[in-house]
C-alpha positions as semicolon CSV with decimal commas, in nm:
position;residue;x (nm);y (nm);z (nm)
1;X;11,592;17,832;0,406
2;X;11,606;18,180;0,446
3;X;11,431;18,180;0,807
4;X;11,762;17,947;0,882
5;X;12,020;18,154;0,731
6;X;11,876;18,496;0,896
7;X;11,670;18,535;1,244
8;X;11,720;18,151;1,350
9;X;12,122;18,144;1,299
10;X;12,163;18,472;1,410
11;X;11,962;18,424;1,762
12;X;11,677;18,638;1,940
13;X;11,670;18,987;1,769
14;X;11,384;19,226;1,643
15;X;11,252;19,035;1,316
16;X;11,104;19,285;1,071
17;X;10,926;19,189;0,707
18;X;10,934;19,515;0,535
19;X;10,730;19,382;0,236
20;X;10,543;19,135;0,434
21;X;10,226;19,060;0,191
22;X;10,037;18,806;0,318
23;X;10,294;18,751;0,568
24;X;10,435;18,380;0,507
25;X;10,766;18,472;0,672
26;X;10,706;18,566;0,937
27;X;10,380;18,346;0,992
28;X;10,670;18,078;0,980
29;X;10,859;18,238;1,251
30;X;10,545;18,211;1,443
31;X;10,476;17,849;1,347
32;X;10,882;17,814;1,469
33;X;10,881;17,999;1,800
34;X;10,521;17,814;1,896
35;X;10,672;17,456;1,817
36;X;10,980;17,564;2,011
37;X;10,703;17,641;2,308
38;X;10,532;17,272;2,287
39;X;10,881;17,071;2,267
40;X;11,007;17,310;2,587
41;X;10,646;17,271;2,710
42;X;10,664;17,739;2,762
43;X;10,347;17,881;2,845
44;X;10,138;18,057;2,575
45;X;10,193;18,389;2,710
46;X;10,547;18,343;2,700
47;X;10,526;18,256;2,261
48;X;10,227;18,597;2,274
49;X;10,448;18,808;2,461
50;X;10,740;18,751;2,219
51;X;10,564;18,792;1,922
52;X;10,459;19,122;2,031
53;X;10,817;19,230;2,101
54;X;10,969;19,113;1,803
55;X;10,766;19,051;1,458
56;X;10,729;19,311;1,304
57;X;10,573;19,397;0,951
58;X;10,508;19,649;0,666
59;X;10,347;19,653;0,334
60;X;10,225;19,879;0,081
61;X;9,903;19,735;0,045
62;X;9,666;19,734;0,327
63;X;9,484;19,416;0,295
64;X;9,803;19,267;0,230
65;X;9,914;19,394;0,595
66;X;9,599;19,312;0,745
67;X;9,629;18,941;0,588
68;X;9,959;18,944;0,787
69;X;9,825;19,031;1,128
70;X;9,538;18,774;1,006
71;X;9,778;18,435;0,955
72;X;9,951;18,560;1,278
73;X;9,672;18,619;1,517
74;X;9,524;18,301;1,373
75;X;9,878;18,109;1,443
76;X;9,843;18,242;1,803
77;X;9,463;18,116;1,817
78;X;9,524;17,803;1,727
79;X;9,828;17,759;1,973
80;X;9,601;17,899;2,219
81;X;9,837;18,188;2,294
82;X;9,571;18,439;2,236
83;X;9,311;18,464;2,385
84;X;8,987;18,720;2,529
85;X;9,138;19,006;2,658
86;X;9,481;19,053;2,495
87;X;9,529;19,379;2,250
88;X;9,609;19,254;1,885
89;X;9,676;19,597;1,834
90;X;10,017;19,495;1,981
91;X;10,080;19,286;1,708
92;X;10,353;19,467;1,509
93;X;10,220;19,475;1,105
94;X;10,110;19,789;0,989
95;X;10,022;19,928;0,586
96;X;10,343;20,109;0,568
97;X;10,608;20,232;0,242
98;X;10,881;20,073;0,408
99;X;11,091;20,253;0,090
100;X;10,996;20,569;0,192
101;X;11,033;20,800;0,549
102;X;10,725;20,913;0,650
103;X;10,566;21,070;0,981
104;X;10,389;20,714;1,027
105;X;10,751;20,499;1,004
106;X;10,912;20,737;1,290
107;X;10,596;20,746;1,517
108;X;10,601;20,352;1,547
109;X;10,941;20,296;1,537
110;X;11,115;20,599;1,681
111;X;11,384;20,863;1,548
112;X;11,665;20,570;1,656
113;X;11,509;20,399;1,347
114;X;11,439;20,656;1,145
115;X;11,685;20,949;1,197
116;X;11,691;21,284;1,024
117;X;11,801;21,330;0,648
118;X;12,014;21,635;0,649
């Protein structure tokens, strides 16, 4: 329900978790964008290449982030979208205080996202 009320009504945008745990959100955007791909029969790289550009994830708790980039790699494995020789370092979910601004926020996401507190 919330997936449909947010990202999927709203249309193609950045989608970020910013207390992404395990990451069952937005593993189910995954699971959404890669059954889009097999009804419009879109090639893998086409469901790997958006995931890179636009799920992104934080959370507190490092093995909580890195079960995140787990359930999503996995998604991609299993769709076949990922494969030998593709980064998963471009897989956006990193152990980040999403609450708080911190040299680590503005060096992935850039002083647009994170601007100066006078």
């Amino acid at each position: 329900w919330l997936l449909q009320q947010t990202v999927l009504e709203k249309g193609a945008g950045k989608l970020l978790d910013p207390c992404c745990g395990r990451g069952s959100f937005l593993r189910r955007y995954v699971h959404h964008l890669i059954e889009t791909a097999k009804i419009n029969h879109l090639d893998p790289d086409e469901i790997l290449q958006t995931v890179q550009e636009t799920v992104w994830g934080f959370d507190l708790n490092p093995y909580g982030a890195f079960l995140s980039h787990f359930q999503i790699i996995w998604s991609l494995i299993r769709f076949q979208a990922f494969h030998q020789g593709v980064e998963h370092s471009k897989i956006h979910i990193y152990p980040l205080n999403s609450l708080v601004k911190d040299h680590h926020s503005v060096s992935l996401l850039g002083e647009e996202f994170c601007p100066q507190v006078p």
